[in-house]
C-alpha positions as CSV (number, residue, x, y, z in Angstrom):
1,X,-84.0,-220.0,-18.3
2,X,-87.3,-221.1,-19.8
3,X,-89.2,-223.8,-18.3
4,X,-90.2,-226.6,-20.1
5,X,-94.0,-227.5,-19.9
6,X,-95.7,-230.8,-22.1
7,X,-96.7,-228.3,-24.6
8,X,-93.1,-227.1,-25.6
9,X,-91.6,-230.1,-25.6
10,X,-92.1,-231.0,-29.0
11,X,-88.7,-230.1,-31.2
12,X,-88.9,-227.2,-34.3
13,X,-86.6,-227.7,-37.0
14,X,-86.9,-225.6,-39.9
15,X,-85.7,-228.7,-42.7
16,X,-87.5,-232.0,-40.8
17,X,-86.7,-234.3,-44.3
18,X,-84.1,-236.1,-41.4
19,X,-86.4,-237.1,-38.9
20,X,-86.9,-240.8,-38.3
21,X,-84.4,-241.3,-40.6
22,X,-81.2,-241.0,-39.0
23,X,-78.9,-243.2,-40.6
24,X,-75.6,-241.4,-41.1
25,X,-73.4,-239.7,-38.1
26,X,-70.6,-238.3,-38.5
27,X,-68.7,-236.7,-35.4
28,X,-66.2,-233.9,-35.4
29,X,-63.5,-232.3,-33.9
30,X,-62.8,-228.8,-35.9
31,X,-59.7,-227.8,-36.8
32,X,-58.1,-225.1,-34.3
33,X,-55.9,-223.7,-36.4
34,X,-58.8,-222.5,-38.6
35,X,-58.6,-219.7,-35.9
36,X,-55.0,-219.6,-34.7
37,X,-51.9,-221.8,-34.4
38,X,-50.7,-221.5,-30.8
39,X,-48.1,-223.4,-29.2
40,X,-50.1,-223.3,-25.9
41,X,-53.2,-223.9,-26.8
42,X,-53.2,-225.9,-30.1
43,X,-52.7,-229.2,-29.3
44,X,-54.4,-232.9,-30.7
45,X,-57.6,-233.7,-28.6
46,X,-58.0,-237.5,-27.1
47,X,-60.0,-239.1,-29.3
48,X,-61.7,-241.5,-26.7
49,X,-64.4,-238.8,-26.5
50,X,-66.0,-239.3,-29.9
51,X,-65.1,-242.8,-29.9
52,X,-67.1,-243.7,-26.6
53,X,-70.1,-241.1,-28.3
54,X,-69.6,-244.1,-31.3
55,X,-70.2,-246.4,-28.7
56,X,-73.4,-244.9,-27.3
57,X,-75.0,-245.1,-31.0
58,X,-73.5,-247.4,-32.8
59,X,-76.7,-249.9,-32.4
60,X,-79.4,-247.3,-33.4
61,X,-77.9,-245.7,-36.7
62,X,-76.7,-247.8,-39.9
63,X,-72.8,-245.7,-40.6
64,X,-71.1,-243.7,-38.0
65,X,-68.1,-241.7,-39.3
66,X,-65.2,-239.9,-37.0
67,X,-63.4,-236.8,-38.6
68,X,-60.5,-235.5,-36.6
69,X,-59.3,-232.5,-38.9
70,X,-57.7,-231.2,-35.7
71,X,-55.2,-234.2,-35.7
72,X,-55.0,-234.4,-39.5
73,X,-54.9,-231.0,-39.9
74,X,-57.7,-230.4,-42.6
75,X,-58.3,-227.3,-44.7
76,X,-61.8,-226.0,-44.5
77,X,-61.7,-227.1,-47.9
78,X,-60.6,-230.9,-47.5
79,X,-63.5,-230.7,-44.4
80,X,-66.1,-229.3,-46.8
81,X,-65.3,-232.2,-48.8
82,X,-65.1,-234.9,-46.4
83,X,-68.9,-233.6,-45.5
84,X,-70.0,-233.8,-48.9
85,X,-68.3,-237.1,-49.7
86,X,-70.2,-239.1,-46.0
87,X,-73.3,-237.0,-46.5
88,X,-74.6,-237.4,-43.1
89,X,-78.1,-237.1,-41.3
90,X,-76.4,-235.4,-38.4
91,X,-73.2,-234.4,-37.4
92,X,-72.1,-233.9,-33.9
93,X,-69.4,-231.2,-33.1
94,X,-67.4,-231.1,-30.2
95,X,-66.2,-227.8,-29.0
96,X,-63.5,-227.8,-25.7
97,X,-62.8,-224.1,-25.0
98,X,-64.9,-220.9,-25.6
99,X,-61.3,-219.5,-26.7
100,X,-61.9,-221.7,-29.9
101,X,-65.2,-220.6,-29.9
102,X,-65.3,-219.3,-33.7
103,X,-64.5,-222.6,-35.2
104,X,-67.7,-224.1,-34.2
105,X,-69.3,-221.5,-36.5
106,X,-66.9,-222.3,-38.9
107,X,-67.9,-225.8,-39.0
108,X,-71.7,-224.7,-38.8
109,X,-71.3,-222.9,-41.8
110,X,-69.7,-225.6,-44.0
111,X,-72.0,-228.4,-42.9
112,X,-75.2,-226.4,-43.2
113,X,-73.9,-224.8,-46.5
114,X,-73.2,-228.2,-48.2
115,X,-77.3,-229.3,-47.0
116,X,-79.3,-227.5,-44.6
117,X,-81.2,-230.6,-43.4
118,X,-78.4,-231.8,-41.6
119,X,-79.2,-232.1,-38.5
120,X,-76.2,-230.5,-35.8
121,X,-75.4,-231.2,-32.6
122,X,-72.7,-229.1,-30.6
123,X,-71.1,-230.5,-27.6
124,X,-68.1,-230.0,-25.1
125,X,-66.7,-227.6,-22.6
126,X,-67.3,-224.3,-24.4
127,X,-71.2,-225.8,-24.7
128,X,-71.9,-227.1,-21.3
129,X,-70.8,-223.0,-19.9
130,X,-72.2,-220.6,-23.2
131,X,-75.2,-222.5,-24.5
132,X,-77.2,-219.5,-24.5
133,X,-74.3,-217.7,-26.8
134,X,-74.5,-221.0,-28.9
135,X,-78.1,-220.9,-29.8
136,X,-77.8,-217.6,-30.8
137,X,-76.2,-219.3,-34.1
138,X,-79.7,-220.5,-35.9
139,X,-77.5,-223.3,-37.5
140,X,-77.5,-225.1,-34.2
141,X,-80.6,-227.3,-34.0
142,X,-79.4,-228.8,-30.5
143,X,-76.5,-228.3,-28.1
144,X,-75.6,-230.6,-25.1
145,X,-74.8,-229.3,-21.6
146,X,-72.7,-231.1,-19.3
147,X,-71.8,-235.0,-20.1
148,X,-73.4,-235.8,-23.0
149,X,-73.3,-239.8,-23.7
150,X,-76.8,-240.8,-22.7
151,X,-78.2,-237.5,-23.7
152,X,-76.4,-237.8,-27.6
153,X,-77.6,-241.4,-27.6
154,X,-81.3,-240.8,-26.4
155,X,-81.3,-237.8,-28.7
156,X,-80.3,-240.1,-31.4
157,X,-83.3,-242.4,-31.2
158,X,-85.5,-239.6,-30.4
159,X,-84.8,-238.4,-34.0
160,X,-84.9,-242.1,-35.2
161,X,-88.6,-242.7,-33.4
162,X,-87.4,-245.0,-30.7
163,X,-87.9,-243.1,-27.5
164,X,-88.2,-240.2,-25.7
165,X,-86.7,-236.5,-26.4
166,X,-84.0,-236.5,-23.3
167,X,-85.3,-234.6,-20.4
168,X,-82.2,-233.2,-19.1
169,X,-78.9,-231.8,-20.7
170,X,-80.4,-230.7,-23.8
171,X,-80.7,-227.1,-25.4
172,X,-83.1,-226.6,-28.6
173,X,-85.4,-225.0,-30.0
174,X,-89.8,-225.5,-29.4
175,X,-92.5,-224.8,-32.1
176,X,-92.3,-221.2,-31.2
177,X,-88.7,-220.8,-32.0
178,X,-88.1,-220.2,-28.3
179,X,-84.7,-221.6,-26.9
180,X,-85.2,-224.3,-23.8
181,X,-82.5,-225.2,-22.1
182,X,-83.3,-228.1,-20.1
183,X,-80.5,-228.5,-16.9
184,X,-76.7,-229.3,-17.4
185,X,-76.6,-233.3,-16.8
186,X,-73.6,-235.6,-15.2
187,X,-73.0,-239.4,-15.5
188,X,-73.8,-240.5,-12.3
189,X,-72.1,-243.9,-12.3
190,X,-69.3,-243.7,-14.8
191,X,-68.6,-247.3,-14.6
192,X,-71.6,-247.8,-17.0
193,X,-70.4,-245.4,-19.4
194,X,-69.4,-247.6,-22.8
195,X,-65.6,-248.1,-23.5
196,X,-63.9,-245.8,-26.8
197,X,-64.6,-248.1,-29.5
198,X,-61.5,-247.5,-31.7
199,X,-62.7,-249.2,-34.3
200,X,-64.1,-246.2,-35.8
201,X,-60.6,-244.7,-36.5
202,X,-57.4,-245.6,-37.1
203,X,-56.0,-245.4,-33.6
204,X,-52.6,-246.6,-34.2
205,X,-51.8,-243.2,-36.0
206,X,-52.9,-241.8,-32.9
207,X,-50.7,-243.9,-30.1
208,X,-47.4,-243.0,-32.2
209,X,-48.1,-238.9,-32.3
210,X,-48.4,-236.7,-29.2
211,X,-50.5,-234.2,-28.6
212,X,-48.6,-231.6,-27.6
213,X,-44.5,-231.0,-27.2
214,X,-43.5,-230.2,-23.8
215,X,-43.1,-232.0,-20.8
216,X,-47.1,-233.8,-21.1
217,X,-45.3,-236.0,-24.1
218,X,-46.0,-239.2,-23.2
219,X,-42.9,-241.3,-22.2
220,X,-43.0,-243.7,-24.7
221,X,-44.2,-244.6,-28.6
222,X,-47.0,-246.0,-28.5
223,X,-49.0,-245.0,-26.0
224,X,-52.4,-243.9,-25.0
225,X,-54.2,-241.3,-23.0
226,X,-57.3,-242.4,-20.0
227,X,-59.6,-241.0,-17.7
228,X,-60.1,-242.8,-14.5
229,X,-62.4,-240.2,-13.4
230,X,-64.3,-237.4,-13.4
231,X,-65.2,-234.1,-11.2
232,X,-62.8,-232.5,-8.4
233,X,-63.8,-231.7,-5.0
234,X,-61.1,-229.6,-4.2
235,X,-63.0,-226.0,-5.5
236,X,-60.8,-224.1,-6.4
237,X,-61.8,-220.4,-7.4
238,X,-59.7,-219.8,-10.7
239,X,-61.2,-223.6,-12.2
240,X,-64.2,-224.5,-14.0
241,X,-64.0,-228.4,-13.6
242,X,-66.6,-227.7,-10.4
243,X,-69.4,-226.4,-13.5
244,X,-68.5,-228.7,-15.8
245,X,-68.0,-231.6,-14.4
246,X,-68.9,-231.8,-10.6
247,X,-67.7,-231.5,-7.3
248,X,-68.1,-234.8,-6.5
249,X,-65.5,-237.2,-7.7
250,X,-67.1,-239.4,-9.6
251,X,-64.4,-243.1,-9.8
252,X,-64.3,-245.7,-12.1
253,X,-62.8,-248.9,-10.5
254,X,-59.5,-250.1,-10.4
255,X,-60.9,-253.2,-12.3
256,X,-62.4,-251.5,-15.0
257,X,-59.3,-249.3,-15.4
258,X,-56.5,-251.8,-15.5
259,X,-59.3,-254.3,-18.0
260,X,-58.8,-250.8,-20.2
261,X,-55.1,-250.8,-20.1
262,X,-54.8,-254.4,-20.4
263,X,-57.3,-254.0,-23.7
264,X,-54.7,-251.1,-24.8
265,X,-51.7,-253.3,-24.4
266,X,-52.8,-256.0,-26.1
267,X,-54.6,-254.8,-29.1
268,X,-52.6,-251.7,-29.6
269,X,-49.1,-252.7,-27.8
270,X,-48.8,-249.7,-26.1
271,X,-45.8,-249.4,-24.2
272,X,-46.7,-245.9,-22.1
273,X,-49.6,-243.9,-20.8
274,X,-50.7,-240.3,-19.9
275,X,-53.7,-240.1,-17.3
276,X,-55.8,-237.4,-18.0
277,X,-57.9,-236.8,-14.9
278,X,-58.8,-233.3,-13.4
279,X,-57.5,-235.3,-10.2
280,X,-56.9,-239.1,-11.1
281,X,-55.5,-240.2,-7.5
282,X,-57.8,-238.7,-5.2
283,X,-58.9,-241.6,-3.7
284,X,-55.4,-243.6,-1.9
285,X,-57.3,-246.4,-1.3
286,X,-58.3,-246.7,-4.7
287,X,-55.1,-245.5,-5.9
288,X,-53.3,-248.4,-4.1
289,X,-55.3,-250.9,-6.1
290,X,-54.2,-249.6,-9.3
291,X,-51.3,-249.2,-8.6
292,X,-50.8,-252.6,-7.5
293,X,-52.5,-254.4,-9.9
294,X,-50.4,-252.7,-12.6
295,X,-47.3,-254.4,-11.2
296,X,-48.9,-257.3,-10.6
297,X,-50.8,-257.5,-13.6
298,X,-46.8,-256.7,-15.2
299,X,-47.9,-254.5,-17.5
300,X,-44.8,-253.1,-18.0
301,X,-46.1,-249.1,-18.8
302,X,-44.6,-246.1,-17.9
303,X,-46.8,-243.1,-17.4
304,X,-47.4,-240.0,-16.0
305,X,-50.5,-237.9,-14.3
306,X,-50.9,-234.3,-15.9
307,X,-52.6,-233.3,-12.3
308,X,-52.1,-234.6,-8.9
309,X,-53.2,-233.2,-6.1
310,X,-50.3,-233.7,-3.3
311,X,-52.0,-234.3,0.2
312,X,-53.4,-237.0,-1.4
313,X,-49.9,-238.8,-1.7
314,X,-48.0,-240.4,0.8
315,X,-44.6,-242.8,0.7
316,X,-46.1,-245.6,0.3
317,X,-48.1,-244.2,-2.9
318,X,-45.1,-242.9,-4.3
319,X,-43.3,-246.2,-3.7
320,X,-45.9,-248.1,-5.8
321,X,-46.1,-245.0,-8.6
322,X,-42.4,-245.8,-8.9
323,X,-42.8,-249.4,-9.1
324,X,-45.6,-249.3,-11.7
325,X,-44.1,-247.5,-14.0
326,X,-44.4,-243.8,-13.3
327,X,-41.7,-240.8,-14.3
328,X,-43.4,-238.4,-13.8
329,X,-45.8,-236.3,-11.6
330,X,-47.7,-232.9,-12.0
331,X,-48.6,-231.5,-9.4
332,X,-50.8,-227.9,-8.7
333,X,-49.6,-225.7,-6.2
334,X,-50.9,-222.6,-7.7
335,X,-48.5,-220.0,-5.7
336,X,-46.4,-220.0,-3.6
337,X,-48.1,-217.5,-0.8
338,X,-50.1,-219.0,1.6
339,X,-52.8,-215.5,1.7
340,X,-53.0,-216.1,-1.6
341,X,-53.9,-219.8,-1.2
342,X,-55.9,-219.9,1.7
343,X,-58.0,-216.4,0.5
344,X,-57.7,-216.5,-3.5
345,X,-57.5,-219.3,-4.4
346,X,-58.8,-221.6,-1.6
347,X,-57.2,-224.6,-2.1
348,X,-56.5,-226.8,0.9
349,X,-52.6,-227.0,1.1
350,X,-50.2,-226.3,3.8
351,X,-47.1,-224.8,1.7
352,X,-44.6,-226.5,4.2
353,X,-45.7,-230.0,3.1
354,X,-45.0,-229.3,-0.2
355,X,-41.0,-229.6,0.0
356,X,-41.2,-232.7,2.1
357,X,-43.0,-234.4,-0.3
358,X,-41.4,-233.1,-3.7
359,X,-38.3,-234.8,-1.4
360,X,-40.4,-237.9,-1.4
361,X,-41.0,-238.2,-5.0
362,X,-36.9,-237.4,-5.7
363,X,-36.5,-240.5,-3.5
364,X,-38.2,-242.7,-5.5
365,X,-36.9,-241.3,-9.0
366,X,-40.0,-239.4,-10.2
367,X,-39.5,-236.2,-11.9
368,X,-41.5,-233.7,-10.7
369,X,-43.5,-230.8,-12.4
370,X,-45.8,-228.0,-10.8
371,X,-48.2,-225.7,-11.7
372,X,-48.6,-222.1,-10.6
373,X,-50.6,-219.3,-11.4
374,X,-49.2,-215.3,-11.1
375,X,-51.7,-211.9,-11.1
376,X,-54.7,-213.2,-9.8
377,X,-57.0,-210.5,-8.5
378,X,-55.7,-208.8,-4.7
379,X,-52.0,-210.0,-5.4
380,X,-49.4,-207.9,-4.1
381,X,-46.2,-208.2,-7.0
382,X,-43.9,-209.1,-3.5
383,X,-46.3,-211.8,-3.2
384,X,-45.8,-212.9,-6.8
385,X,-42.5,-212.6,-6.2
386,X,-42.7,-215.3,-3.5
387,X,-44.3,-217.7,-5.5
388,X,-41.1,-217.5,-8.1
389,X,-38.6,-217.6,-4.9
390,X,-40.8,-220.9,-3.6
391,X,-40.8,-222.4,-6.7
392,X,-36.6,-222.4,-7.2
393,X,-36.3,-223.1,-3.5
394,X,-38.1,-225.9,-3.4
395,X,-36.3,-227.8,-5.8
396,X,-38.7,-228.9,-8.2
397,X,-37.1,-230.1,-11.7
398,X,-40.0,-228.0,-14.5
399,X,-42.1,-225.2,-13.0
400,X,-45.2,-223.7,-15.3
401,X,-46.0,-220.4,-14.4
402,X,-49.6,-219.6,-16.0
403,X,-51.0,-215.8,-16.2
404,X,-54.2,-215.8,-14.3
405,X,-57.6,-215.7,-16.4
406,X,-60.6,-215.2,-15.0
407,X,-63.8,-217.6,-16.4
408,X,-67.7,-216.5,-15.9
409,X,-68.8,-219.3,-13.5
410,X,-66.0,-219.4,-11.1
411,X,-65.4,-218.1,-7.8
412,X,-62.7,-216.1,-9.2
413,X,-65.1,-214.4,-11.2
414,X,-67.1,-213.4,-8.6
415,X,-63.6,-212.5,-6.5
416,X,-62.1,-210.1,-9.2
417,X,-65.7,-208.5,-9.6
418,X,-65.6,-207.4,-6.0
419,X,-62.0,-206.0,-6.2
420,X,-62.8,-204.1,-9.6
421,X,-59.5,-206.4,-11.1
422,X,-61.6,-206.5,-14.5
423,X,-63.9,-204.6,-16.5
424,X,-67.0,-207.2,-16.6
425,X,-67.7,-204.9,-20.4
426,X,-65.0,-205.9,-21.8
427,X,-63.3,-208.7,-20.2
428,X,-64.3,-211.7,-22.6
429,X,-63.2,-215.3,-22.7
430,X,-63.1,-215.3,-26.7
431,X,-59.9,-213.5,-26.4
432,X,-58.1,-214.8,-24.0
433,X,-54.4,-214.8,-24.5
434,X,-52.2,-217.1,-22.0
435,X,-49.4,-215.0,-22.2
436,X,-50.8,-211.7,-21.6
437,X,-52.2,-210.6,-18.4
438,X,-55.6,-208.6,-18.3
439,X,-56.1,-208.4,-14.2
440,X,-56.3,-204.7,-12.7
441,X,-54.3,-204.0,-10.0
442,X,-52.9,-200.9,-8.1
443,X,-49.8,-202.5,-7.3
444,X,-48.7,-204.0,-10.7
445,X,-49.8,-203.3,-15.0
446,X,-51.0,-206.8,-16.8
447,X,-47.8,-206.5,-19.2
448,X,-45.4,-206.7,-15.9
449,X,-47.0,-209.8,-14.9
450,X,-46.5,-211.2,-18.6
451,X,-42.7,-210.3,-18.8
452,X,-42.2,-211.3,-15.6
453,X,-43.6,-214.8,-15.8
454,X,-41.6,-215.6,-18.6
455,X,-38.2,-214.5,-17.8
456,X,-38.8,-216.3,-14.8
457,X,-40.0,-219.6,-16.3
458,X,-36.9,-219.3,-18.7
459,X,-34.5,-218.2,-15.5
460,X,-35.5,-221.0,-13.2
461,X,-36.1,-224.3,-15.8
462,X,-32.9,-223.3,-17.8
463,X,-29.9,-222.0,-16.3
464,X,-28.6,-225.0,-14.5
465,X,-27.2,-226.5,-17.6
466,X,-28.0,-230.1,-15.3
467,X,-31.5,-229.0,-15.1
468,X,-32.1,-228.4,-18.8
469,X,-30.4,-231.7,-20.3
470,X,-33.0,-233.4,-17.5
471,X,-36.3,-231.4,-18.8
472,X,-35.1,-232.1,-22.6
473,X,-34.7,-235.8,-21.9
474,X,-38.4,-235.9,-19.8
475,X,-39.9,-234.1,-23.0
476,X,-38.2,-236.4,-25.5
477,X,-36.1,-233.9,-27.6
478,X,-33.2,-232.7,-28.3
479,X,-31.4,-229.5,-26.6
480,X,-31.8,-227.7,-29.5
481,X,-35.6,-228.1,-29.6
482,X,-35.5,-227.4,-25.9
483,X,-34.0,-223.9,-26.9
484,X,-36.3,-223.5,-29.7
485,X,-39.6,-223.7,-27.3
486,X,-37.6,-221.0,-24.9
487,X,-37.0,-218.6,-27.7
488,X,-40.3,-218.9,-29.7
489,X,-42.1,-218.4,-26.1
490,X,-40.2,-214.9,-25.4
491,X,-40.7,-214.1,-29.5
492,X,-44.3,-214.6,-29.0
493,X,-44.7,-212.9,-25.5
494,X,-43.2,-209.5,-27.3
495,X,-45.1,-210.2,-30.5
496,X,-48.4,-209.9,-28.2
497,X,-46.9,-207.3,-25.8
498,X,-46.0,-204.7,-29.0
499,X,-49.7,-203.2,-29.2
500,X,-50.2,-203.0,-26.0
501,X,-46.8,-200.9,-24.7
502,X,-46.9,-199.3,-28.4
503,X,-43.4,-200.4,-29.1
């Protein structure tokens, strides 16, 4: 990493017609499907992100412009035109996953090819991790590591002549062409970070679509997606939330999260919501005052939390949950072997509190999801095995069983180095497949694991005919749409399987 002295500080740009006069933005989430249409991975993005990056600027530029062509589904062609219709001084892309990688180039190439004096700015996940693989693209003039709110809206007037360049989060490019990449930045007080200013799009369009089909739909039309937090202490190897976005959890309060819902409800009569957080109730006492005031408050919402970690949930949480509105919780377990837990995957749970507590939440009439993860590096295939036995015994109503993928930064990384489980050559997150398994292993072959996982997702969610009426209703649809996901995810498992076992 190059250091930055006084003397490199000052920002090359080959067009610089923009500078101190940035009066256009326009902020964009690319269209996935430009590189692939996957059922597991293409999905609508929230678009609080780029509204709160509105927010930031919205007093130091003169026109601010959101394009979503992931949620409307743009051509390259209807994009290219959208770009040459706003005409921006800058355009900010937002990038989540290094799997998606390629459409930032994409995008590059159509905004630079329209005007090359447009000044870009990349952003998100797939940034914050591969900067230096992002620069390597000369159509980048600056990408953001980490959380990028203050460090987009001090950029911004930078550019425009009214302060400072950043000093931290920012990657660009000095006099001598030489890449600095300043350190990775976090909010430190989220509480200060400016609401989503929906104003910028047409949100309603948004509260009546979900992002996904499964069992994250929300629970009712309209609704909304929040983040009550961000960062997760918990560490686990396989997950990159600990580069990206902290260990420390970082809260808002409960006051400034139930003023958000009560905003939602009002101006947007939202009748459900989805929280979002890497680990939104890790904090019971805080918990219990959401909770709370949302019955007190009578906001009348029912909801669900796409990842809960379960020692931090007791009866009288699940009570209130219940009470408040929730139907449904999602809860990470990761496997169902305690070796693999305590010396994989070190996460901090005791796998004989787990059934206890799945009891709880049955109790108070929450439907209960969990996550699990199947050929990570040093598993035995009898202790896979035990993760799909403790998954059916413990009576959970949906189980996801995820194939094990291994990210530069993590633990796991480091783990499956050490036990020569991958080929650090050729293992690369741009083509990661969900479905297929590319772990080493003595004891098992990666397209095992893949047919195994999901004849046992489709075994153990689907043939108590009880069971699937249940997961249908919690996804909103119909039966038949229930057997449509089951057969296009074994059609799609073989379609990816063919090369590999040359059938």
């Amino acid at each position: 990493m190059t250091k930055i002295n006084f003397d490199e500080k000052e920002v090359y740009l080959k067009e610089k017609k923009k500078i101190n006069n940035i009066k256009k933005v326009v902020l964009v989430y690319p269209n996935q499907r430009w590189f692939k249409e996957d059922m597991h991975t293409t999905w609508n993005l929230n678009p609080s992100t780029l509204c709160i990056l509105a927010s930031m600027i919205k007093n130091h530029v003169e026109e601010i412009k959101i394009i979503d062509a992931q949620f409307d589904n743009l051509t390259q062609e209807e994009f290219k035109k959208q770009i040459e219709e706003e005409k921006p001084d800058l355009v900010g892309i937002s990038i989540l996953t290094t799997e998606y990688s390629i459409i930032a180039d994409i995008t590059l190439d159509i905004v630079k090819g329209f005007d090359s004096s447009i000044i870009t700015v990349l952003g998100g996940v797939h940034c914050t991790l591969h900067f230096d693989d992002v620069m390597k693209n000369d159509k980048v003039d600056f990408c953001i590591r980490g959380e990028g709110e203050y460090v987009f809206q001090g950029l911004v007037k930078y550019l425009n002549s009214q302060g400072e360049l950043p000093e931290e989060g920012l990657v660009y490019r000095n006099n001598l062409n030489e890449v600095i990449a300043q350190e990775a930045t976090l909010v430190k007080d989220v509480n200060k970070i400016a609401i989503p200013d929906y104003s910028f799009i047409d949100f309603e369009k948004y509260t009546m679509k979900s992002p996904r089909e499964g069992i994250e739909a929300p629970p009712a039309l309209p609704y909304a997606r929040i983040q009550t937090s961000r960062g997760c202490p918990i560490g686990c190897t396989f997950c990159l939330v600990e580069s990206i976005s902290g260990k420390k959890l970082r809260k808002r309060s409960a006051e400034s999260i139930i003023e958000e819902l009560e905003y939602l409800v009002k101006n947007y009569k939202i009748k459900s919501v989805v929280f979002e957080d890497d680990n939104p109730f890790g904090d019971k006492v805080r918990t219990k005052r959401i909770l709370k005031a949302m019955i007190d408050k009578k906001l009348n919402l029912k909801w669900k939390a796409t990842a809960v970690f379960l020692p931090a949930i007791d009866e009288e949480i699940l009570d209130l949950m219940a009470q408040s509105g929730c139907i449904m919780l999602n809860i990470a377990i990761e496997s169902g072997n305690q070796r693999v837990l305590n010396e994989v995957i070190h996460k901090p749970l005791k796998l004989t509190s787990v059934a206890p507590k799945v009891a709880l939440a049955h109790k108070y009439g929450l439907f209960v999801v969990a996550n699990f993860i199947v050929g990570l590096p040093s598993e035995t295939w009898e202790e896979m095995r035990e993760t799909f036995r403790f998954a059916e015994e413990t009576k959970i109503d949906y189980v996801k069983f995820f194939i094990a993928n291994v990210f530069s930064g993590t633990k796991l990384y480091d783990y499956a180095m050490q036990h020569n489980a991958i080929d650090k050559e050729t293992y690369s997150e741009l083509n990661i497949n969900w479905r297929f398994s590319r772990i080493k292993s003595d004891e098992w072959e990666p397209e095992e694991v893949s047919i195994l996982r999901a004849y046992e997702w489709d075994r153990i969610n689907f043939t108590d005919p009880k069971k699937r009426e249940k997961t249908a209703k919690m996804m909103g649809i119909s039966q038949e749409e229930l057997n449509k996901i089951r057969r296009e995810t074994r059609k799609a498992l073989h379609k990816d399987l063919y090369p590999v076992m040359n059938l």
